[in-house]
C-alpha positions, 0 to 999 in steps of 0.5 A: 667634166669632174663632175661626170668621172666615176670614181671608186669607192672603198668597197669597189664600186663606182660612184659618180664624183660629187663636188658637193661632198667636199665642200660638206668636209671643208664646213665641218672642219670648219671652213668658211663656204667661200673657202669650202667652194674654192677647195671643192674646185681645186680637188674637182680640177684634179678627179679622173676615172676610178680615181679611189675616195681615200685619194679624193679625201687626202687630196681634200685634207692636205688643202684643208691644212693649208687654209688652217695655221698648224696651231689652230687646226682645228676647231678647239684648241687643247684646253678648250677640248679637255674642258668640253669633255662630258662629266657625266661619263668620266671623260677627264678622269678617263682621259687622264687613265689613258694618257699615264698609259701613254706614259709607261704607267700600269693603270686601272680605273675608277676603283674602289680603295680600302682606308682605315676608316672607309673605302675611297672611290679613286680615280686611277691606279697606277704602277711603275717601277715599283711604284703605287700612285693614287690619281684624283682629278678635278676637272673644270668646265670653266678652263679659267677656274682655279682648283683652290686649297679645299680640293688639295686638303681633301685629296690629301686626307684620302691619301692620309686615310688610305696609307693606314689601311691595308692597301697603302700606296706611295703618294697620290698626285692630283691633276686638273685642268686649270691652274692652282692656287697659290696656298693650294701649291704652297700645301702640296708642297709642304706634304710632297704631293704632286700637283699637275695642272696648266702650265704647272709644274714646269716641265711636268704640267698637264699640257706637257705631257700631252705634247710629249706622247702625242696623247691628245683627247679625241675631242681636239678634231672637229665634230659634234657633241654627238659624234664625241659621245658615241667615239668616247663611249667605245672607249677612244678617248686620244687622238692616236686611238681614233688614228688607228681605227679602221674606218669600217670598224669604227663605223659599225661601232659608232653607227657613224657614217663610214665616210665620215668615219674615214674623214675622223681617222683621216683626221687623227693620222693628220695631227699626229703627223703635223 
């Protein structure tokens, strides 16, 4: 029976299979227990002596894949996962940093930006040939909530200020997470300032670019509140972050079990594939 076969775990030494251990993956990818129990049979029907764990848990994610549609693969879908990132920590904002990063641009976060009247807290610089951007975030919890023309007229007297100081910059872009208003994108407009939100603008909008660099935040895989916090606070905050981490490193980091530190990054390697 599987359930007496010894398998090898990463550091060389044997264990005997659990069958248990995979019906606990399944669940907190967030399969059903029927589902789970069926899974944990299958890869069960399939262990052999000194068979390695990796293999076991592949095997088990591969099953999992089938039991889900590639659009809702996980547990949160894109906008829900942007808007689930903690504000306290300046996750939107540095989930923005990293993702111009994706995108060729030199970046530098949360600094501080002399105008002719006072300094600005800005969320990101960025650099590209030859170019020198501001980036302002609006992030909302809400994902329905509209980012409204308030918020466009404050970012843009930033702009207005910062360009008569002694650092000026070309333009500064505002993103967030939701949609614009209508006046909100009728100003922006006007002023040639760049808007980029959901779904707008066409060919350029939030979700678009994600798609385009695979540049996913981390949080789109399935885990608790707690493992989030300890990921994003070692400064991963995309899926292609997590996928190169190396489950033992990851591990010391976080202080994340290291098996479930390999289910994570097993995880990340299999959305980028996907």
């Amino acid at each position: 029976m599987a359930s007496m076969v010894q398998i090898t775990k990463a550091d060389g030494s044997r264990a005997v299979f659990k069958k248990s251990k995979i019906v606990g993956t399944c669940l907190r990818s967030g399969l059903s227990k029927d589902v789970a129990v069926k899974i944990a049979d299958e890869v069960a029907r399939g262990v052999y002596e000194g068979m390695r764990t990796r293999e076991i848990l592949k095997k088990t994610l591969t099953l999992i894949d089938k039991h889900e549609s590639k659009q809702h693969k996980y547990k949160y879908n894109l906008k829900q996962a942007i808007a689930e990132l903690d504000p306290e920590h300046s996750q939107f904002e540095r989930f923005v940093t990293h993702l111009f990063r994706e995108l060729g641009y030199k970046t530098r976060w949360n600094v501080i930006v002399q105008g002719e009247v006072i300094e600005h807290q800005i969320d990101s610089l960025l650099e590209k040939d030859g170019r020198k951007l501001l980036i302002e975030c609006k992030h909302h919890i809400n994902p329905h909530r509209l980012t409204g023309l308030g918020t466009v007229l404050t970012t843009w007297a930033v702009l207005d200020d910062i360009r008569k100081g002694p650092n000026p910059y070309n333009n500064i872009w505002l993103v967030n997470n939701t949609k614009f208003s209508n006046h909100a994108k009728k100003y922006s407009a006007a002023k040639k300032m760049k808007l980029i939100g959901w779904n707008f603008p066409k060919g350029g909008s939030l979700p678009e670019l994600i798609e385009k660099t695979q540049a996913y935040p981390a949080n789109i895989i399935s885990m608790s509140a707690k493992e989030r916090k300890l990921i994003m606070a070692n400064n991963i905050l995309l899926v292609k972050e997590l996928a190169s981490c190396r489950p033992d490193s990851l591990s010391k980091k976080t202080g994340l079990k290291k098996s479930r530190a390999e289910e994570l990054v097993e995880k990340a390697k299999s959305l980028l594939r996907a």
